[in-house]
mmCIF entry with sequence, helices, sheets and N, C-alpha, C, O atoms, coordinates in Angstrom:
data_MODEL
# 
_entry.id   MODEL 
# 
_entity.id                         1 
_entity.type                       polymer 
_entity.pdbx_number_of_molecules   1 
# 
_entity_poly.entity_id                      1 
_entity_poly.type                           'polypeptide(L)' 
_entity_poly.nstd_linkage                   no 
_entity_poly.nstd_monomer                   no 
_entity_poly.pdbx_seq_one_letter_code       
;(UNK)(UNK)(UNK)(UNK)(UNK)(UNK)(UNK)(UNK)(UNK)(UNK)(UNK)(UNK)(UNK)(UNK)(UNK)(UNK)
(UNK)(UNK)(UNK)(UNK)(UNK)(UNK)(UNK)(UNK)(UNK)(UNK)(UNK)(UNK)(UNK)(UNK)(UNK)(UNK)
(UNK)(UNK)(UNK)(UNK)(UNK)(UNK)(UNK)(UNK)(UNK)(UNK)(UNK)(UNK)(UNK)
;
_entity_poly.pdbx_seq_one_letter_code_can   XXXXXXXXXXXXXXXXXXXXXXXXXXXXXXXXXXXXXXXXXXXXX 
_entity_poly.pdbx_strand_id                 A 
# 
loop_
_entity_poly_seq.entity_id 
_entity_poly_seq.num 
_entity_poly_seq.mon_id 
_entity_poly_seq.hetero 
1 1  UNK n 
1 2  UNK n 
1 3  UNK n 
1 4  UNK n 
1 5  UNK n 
1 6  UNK n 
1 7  UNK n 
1 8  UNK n 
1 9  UNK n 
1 10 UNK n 
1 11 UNK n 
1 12 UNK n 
1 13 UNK n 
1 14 UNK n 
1 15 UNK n 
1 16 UNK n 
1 17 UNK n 
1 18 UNK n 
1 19 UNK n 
1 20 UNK n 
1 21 UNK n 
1 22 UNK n 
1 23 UNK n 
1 24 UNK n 
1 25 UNK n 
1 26 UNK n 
1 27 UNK n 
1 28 UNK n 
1 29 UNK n 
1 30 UNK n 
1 31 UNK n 
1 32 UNK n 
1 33 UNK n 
1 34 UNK n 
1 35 UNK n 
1 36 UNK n 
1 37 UNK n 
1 38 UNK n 
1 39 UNK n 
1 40 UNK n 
1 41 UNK n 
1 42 UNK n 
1 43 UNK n 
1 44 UNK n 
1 45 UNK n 
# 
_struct_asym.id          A 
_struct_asym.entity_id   1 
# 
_struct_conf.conf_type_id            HELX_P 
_struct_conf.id                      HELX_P1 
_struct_conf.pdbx_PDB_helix_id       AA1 
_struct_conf.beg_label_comp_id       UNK 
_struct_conf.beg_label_asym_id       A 
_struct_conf.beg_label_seq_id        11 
_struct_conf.pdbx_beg_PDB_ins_code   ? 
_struct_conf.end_label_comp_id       UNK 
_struct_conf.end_label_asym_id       A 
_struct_conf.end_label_seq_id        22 
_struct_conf.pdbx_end_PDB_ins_code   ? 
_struct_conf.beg_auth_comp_id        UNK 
_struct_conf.beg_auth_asym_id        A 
_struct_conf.beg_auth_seq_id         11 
_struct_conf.end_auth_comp_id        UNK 
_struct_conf.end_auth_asym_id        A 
_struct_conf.end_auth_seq_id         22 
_struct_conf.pdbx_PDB_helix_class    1 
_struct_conf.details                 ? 
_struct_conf.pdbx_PDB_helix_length   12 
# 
_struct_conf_type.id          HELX_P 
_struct_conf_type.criteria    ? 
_struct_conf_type.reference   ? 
# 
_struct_sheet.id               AA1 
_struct_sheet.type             ? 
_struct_sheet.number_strands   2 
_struct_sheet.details          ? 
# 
_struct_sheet_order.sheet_id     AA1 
_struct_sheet_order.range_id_1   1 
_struct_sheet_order.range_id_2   2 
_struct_sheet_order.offset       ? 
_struct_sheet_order.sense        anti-parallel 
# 
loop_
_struct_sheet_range.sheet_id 
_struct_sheet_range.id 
_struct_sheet_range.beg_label_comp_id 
_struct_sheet_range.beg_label_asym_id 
_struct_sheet_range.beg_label_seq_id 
_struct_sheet_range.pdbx_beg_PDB_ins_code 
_struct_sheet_range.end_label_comp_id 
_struct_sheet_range.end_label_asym_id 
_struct_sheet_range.end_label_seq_id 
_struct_sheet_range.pdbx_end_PDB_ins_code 
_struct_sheet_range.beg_auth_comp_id 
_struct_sheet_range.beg_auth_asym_id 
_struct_sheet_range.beg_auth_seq_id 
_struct_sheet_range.end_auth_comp_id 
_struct_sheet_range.end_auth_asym_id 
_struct_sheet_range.end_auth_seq_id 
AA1 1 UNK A 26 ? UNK A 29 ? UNK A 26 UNK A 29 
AA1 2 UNK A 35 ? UNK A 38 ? UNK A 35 UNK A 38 
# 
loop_
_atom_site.group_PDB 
_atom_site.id 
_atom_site.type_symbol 
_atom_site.label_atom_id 
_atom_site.label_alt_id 
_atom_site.label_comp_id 
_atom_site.label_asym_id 
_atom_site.label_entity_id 
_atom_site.label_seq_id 
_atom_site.pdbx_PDB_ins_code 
_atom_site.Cartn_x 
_atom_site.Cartn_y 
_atom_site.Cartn_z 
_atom_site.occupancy 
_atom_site.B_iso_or_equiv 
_atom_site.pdbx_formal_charge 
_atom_site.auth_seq_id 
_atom_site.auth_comp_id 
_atom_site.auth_asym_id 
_atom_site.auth_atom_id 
_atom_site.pdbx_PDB_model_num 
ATOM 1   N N  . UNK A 1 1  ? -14.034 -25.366 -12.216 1.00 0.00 ? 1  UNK A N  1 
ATOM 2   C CA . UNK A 1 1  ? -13.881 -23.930 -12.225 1.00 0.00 ? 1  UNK A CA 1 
ATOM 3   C C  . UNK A 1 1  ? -12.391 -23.585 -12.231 1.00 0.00 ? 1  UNK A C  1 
ATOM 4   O O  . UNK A 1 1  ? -11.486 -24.071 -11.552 1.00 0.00 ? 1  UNK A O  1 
ATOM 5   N N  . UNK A 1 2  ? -12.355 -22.596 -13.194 1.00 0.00 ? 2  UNK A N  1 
ATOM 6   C CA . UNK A 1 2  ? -10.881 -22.416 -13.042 1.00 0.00 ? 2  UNK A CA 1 
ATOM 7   C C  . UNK A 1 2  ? -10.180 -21.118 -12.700 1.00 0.00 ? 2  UNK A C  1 
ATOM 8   O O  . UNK A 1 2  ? -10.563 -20.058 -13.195 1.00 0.00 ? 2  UNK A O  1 
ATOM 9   N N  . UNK A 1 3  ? -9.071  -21.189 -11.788 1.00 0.00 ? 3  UNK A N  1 
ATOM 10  C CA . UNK A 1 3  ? -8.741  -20.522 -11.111 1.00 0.00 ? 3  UNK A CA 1 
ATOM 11  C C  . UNK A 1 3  ? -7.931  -19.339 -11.052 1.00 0.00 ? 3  UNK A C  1 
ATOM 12  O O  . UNK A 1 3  ? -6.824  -19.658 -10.618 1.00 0.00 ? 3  UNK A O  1 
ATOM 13  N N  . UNK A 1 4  ? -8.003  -18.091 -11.304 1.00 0.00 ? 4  UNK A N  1 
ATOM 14  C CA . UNK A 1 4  ? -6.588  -16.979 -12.026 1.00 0.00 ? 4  UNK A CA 1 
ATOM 15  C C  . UNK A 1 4  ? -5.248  -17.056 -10.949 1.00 0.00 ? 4  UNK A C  1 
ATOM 16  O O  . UNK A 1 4  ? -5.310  -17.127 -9.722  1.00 0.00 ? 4  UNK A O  1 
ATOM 17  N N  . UNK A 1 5  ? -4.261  -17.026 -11.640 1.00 0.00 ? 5  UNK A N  1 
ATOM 18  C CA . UNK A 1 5  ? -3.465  -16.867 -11.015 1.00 0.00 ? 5  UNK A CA 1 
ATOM 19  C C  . UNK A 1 5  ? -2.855  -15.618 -10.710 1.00 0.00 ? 5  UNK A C  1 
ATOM 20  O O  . UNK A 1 5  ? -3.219  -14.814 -11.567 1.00 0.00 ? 5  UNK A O  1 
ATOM 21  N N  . UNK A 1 6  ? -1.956  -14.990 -9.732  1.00 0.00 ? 6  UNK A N  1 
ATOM 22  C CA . UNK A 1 6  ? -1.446  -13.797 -9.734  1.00 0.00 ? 6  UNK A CA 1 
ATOM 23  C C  . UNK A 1 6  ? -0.177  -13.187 -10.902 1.00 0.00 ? 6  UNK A C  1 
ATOM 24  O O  . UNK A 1 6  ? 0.798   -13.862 -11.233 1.00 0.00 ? 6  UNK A O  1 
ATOM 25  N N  . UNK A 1 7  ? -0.400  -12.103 -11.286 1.00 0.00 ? 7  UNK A N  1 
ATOM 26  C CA . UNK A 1 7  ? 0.681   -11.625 -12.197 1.00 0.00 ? 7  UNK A CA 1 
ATOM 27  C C  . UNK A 1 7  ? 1.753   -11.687 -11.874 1.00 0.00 ? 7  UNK A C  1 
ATOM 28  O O  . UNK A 1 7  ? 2.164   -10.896 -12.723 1.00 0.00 ? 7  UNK A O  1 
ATOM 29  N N  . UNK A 1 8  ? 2.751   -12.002 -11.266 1.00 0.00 ? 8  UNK A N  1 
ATOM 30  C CA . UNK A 1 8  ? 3.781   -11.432 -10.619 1.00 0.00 ? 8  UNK A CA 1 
ATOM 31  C C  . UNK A 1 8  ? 4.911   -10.713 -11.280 1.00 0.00 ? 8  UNK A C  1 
ATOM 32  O O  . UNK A 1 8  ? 5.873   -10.295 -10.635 1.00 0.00 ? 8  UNK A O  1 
ATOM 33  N N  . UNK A 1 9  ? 4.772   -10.558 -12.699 1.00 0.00 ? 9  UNK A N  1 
ATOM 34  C CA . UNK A 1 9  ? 5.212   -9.762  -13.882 1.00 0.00 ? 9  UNK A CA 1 
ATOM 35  C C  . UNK A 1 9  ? 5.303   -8.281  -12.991 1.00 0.00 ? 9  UNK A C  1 
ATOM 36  O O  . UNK A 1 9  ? 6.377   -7.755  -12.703 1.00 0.00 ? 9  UNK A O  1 
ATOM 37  N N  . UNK A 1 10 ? 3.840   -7.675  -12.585 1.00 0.00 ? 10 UNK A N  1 
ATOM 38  C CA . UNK A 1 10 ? 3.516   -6.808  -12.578 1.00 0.00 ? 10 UNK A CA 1 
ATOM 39  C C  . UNK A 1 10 ? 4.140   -6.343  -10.771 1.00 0.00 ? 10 UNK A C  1 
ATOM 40  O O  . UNK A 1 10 ? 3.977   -7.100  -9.814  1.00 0.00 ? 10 UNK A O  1 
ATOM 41  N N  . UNK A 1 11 ? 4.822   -4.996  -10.682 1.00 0.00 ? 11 UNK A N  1 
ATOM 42  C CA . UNK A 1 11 ? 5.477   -4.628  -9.828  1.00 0.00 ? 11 UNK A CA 1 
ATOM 43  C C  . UNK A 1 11 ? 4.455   -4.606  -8.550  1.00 0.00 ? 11 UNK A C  1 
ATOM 44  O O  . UNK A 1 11 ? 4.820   -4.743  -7.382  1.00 0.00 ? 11 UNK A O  1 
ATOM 45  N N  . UNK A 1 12 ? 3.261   -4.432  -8.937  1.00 0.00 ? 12 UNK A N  1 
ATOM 46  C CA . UNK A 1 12 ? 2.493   -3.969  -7.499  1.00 0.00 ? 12 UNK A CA 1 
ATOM 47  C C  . UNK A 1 12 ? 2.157   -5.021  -6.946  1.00 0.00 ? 12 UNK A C  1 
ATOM 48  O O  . UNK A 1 12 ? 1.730   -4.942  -5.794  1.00 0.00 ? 12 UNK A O  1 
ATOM 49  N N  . UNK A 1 13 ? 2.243   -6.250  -7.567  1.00 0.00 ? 13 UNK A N  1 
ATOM 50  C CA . UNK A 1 13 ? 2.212   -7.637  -7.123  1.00 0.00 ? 13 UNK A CA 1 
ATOM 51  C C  . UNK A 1 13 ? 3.146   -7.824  -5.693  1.00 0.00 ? 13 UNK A C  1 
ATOM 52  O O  . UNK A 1 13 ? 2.894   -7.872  -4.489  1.00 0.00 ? 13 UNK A O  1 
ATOM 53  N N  . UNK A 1 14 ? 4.464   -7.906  -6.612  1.00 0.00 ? 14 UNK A N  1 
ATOM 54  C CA . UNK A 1 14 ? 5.494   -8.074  -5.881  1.00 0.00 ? 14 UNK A CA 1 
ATOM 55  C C  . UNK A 1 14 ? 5.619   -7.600  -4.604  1.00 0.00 ? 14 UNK A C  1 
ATOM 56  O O  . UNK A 1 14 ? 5.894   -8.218  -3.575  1.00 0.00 ? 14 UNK A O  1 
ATOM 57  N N  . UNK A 1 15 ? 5.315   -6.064  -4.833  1.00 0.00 ? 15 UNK A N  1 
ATOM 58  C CA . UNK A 1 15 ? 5.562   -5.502  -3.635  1.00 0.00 ? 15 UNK A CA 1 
ATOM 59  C C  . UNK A 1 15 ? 4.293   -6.009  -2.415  1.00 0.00 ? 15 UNK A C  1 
ATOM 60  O O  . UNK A 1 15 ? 4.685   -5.916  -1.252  1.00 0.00 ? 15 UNK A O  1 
ATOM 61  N N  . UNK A 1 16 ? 3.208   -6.394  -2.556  1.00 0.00 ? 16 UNK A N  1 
ATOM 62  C CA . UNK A 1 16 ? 2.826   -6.673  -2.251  1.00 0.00 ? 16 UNK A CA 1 
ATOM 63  C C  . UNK A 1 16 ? 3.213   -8.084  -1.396  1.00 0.00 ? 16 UNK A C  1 
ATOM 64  O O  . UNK A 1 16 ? 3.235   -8.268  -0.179  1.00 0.00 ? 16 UNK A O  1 
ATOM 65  N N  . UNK A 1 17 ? 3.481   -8.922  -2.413  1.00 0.00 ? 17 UNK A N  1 
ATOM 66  C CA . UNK A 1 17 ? 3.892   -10.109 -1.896  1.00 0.00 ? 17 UNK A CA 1 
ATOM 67  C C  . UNK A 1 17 ? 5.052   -9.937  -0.987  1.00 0.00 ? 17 UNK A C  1 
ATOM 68  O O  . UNK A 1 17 ? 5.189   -10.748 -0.071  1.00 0.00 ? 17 UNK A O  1 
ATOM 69  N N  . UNK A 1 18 ? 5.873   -9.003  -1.136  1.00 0.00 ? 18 UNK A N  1 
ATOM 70  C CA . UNK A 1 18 ? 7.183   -8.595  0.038   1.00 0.00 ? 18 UNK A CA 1 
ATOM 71  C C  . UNK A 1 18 ? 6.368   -8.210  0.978   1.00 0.00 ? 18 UNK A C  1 
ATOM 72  O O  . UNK A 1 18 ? 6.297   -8.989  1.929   1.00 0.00 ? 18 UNK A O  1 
ATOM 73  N N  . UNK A 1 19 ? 5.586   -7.061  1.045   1.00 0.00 ? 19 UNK A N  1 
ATOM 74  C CA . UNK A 1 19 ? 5.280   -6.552  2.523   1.00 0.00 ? 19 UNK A CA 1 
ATOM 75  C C  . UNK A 1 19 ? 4.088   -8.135  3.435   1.00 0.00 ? 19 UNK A C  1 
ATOM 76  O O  . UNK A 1 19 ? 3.835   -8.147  4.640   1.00 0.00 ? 19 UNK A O  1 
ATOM 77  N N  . UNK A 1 20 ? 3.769   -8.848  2.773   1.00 0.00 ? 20 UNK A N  1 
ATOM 78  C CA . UNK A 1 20 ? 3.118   -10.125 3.016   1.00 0.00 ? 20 UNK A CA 1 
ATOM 79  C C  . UNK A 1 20 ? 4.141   -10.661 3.799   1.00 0.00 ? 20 UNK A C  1 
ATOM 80  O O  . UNK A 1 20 ? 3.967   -10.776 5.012   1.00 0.00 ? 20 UNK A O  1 
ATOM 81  N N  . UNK A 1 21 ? 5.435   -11.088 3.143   1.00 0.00 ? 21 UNK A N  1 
ATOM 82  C CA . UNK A 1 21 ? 6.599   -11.813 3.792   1.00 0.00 ? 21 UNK A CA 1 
ATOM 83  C C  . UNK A 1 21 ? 7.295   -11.524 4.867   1.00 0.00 ? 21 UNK A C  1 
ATOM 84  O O  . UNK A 1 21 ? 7.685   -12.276 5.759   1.00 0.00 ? 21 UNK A O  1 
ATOM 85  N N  . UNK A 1 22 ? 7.465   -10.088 4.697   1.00 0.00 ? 22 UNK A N  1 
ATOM 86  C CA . UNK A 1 22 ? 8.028   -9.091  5.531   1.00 0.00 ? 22 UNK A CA 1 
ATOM 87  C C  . UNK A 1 22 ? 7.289   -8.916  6.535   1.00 0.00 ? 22 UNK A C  1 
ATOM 88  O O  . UNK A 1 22 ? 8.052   -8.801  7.494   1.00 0.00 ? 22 UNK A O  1 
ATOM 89  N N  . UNK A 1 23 ? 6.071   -8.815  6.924   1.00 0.00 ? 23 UNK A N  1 
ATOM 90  C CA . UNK A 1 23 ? 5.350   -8.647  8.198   1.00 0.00 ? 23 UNK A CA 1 
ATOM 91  C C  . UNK A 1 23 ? 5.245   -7.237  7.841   1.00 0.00 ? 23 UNK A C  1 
ATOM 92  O O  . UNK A 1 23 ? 5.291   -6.727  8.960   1.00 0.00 ? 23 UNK A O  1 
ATOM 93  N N  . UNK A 1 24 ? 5.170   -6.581  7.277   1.00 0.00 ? 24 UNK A N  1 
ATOM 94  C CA . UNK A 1 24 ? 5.065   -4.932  7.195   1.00 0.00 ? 24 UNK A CA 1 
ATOM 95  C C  . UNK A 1 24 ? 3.726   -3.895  7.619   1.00 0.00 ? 24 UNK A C  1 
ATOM 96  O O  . UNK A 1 24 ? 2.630   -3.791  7.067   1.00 0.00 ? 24 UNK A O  1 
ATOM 97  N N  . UNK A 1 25 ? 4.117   -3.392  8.467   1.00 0.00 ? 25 UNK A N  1 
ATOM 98  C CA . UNK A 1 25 ? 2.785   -2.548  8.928   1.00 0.00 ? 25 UNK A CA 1 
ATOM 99  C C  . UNK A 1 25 ? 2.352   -2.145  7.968   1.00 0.00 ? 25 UNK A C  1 
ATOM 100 O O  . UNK A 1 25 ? 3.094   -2.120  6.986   1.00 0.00 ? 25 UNK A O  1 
ATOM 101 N N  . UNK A 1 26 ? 1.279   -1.769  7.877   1.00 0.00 ? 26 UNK A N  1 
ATOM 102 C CA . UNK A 1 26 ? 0.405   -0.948  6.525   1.00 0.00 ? 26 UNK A CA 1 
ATOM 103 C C  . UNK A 1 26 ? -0.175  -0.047  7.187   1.00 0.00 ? 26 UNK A C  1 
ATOM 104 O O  . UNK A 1 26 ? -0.057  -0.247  8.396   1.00 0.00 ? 26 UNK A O  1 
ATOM 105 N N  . UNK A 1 27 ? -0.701  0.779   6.953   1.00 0.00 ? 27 UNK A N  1 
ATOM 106 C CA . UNK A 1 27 ? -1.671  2.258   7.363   1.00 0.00 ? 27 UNK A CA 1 
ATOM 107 C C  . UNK A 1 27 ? -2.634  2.542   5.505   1.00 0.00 ? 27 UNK A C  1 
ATOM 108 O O  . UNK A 1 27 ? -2.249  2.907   4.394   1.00 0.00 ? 27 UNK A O  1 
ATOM 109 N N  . UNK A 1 28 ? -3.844  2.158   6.047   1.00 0.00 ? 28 UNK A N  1 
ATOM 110 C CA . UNK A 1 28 ? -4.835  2.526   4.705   1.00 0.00 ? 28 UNK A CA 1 
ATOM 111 C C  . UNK A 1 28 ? -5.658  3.969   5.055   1.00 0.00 ? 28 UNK A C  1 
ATOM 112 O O  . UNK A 1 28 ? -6.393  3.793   6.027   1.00 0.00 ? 28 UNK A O  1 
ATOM 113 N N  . UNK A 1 29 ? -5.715  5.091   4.618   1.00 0.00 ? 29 UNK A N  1 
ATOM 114 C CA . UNK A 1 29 ? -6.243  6.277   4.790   1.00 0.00 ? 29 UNK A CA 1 
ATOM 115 C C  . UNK A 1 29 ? -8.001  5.969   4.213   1.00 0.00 ? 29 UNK A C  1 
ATOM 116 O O  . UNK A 1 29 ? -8.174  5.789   3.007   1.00 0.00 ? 29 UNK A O  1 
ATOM 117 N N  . UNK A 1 30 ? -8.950  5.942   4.971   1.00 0.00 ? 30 UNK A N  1 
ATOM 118 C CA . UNK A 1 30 ? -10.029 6.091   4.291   1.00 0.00 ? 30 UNK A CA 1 
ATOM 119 C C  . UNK A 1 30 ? -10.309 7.412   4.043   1.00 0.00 ? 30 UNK A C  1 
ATOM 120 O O  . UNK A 1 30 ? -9.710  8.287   4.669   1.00 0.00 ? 30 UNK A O  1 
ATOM 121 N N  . UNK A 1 31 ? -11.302 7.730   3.049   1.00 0.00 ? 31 UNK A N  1 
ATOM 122 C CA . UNK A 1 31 ? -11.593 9.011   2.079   1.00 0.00 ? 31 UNK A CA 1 
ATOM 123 C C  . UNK A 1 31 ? -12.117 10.347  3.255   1.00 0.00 ? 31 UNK A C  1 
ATOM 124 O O  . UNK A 1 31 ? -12.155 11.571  3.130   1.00 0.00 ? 31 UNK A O  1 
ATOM 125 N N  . UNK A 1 32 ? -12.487 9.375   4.442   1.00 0.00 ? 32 UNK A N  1 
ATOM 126 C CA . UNK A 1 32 ? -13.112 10.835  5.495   1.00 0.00 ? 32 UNK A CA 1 
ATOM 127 C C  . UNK A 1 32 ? -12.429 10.638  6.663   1.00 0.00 ? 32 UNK A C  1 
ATOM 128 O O  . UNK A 1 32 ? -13.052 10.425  7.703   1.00 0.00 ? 32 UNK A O  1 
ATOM 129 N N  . UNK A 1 33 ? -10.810 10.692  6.628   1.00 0.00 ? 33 UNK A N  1 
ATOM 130 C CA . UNK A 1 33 ? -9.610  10.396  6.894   1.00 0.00 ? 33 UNK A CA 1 
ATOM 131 C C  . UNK A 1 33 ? -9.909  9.500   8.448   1.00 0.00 ? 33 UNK A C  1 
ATOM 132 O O  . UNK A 1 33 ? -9.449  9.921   9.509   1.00 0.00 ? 33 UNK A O  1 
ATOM 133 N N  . UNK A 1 34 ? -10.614 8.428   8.371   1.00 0.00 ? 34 UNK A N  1 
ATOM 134 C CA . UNK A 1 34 ? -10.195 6.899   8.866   1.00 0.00 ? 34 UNK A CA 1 
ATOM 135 C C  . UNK A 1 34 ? -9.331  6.370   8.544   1.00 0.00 ? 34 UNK A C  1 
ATOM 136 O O  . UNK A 1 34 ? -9.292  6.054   7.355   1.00 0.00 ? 34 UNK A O  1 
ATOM 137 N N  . UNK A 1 35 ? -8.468  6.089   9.221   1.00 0.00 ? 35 UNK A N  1 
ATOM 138 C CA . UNK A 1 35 ? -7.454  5.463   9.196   1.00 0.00 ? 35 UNK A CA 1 
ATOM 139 C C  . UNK A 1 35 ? -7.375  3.895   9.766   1.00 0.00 ? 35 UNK A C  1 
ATOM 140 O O  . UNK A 1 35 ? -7.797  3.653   10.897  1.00 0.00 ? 35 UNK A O  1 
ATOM 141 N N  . UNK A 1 36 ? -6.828  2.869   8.946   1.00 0.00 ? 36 UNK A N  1 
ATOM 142 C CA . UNK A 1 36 ? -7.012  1.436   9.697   1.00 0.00 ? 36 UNK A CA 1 
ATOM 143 C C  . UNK A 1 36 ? -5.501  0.916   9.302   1.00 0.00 ? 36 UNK A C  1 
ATOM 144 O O  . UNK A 1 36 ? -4.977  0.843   8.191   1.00 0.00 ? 36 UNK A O  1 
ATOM 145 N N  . UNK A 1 37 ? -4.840  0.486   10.973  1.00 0.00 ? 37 UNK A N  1 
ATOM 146 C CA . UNK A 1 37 ? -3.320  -0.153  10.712  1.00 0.00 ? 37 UNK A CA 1 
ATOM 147 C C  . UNK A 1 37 ? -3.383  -1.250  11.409  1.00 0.00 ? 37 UNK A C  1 
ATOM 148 O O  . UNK A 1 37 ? -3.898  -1.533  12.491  1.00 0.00 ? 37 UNK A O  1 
ATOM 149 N N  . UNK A 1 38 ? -2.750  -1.863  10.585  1.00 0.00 ? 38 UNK A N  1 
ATOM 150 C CA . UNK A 1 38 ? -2.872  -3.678  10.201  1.00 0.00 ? 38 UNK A CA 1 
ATOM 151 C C  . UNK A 1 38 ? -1.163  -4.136  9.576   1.00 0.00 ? 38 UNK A C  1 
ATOM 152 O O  . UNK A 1 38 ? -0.179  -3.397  9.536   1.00 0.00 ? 38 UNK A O  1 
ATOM 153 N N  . UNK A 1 39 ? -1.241  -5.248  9.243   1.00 0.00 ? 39 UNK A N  1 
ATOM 154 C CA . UNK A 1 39 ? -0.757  -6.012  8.211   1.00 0.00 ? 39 UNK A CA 1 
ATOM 155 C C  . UNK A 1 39 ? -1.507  -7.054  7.716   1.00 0.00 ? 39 UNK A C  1 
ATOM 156 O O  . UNK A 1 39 ? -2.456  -7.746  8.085   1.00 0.00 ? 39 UNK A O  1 
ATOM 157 N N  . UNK A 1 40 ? -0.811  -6.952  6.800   1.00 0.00 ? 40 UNK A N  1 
ATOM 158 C CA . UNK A 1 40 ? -1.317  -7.948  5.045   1.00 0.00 ? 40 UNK A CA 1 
ATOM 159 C C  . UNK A 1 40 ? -0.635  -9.203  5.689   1.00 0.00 ? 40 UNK A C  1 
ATOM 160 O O  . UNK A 1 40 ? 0.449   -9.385  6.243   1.00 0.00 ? 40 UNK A O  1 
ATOM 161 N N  . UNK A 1 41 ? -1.684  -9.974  5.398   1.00 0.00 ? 41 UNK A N  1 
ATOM 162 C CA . UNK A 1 41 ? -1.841  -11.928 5.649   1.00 0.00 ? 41 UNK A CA 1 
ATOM 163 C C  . UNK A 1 41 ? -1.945  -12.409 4.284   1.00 0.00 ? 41 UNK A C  1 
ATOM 164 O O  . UNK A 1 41 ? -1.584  -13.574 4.116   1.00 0.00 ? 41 UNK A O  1 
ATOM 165 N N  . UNK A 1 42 ? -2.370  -11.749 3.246   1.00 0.00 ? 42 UNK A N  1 
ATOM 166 C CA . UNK A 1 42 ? -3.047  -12.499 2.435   1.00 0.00 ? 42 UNK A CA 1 
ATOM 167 C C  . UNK A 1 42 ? -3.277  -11.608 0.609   1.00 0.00 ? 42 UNK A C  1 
ATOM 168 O O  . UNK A 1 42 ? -3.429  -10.390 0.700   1.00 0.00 ? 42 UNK A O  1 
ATOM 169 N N  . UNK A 1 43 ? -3.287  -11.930 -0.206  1.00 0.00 ? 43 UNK A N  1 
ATOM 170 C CA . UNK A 1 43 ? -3.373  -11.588 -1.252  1.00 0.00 ? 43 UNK A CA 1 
ATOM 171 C C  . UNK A 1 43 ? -3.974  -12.515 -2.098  1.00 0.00 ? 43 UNK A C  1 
ATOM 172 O O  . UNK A 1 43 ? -3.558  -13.526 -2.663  1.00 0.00 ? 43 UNK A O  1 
ATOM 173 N N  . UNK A 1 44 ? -5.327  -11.793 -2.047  1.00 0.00 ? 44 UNK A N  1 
ATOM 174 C CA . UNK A 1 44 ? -6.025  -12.627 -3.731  1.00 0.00 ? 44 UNK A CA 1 
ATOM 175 C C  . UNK A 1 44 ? -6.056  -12.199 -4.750  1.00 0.00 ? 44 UNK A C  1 
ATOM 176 O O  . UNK A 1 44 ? -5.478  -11.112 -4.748  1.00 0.00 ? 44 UNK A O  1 
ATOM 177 N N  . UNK A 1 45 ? -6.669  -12.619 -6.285  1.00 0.00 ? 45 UNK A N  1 
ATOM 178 C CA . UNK A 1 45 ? -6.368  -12.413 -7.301  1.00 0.00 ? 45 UNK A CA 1 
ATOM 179 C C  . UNK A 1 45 ? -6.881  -11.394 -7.463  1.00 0.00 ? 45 UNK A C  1 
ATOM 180 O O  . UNK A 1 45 ? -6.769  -10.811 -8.541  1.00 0.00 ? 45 UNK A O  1 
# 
């Protein structure tokens, strides 16, 4: 099975992969304003 790799061409990658490195708090707004704050461990394809 074969496996995709990530774009990293593509800017939203990147930034991604920085706030990964960085330890960066995140705040995700759900649609019926839930809110969940975390940080990013991890990025899949």
């Amino acid at each position: 099975m074969e496996t995709a790799l990530l774009n990293t061409s593509l800017a939203g990658v990147r930034m991604l992969q920085n706030w990964i490195s960085e330890g960066l708090a995140v705040r995700i707004a759900i649609v019926d304003q839930e809110r969940i704050d975390g940080r990013l461990i991890w990025q899949d394809t």
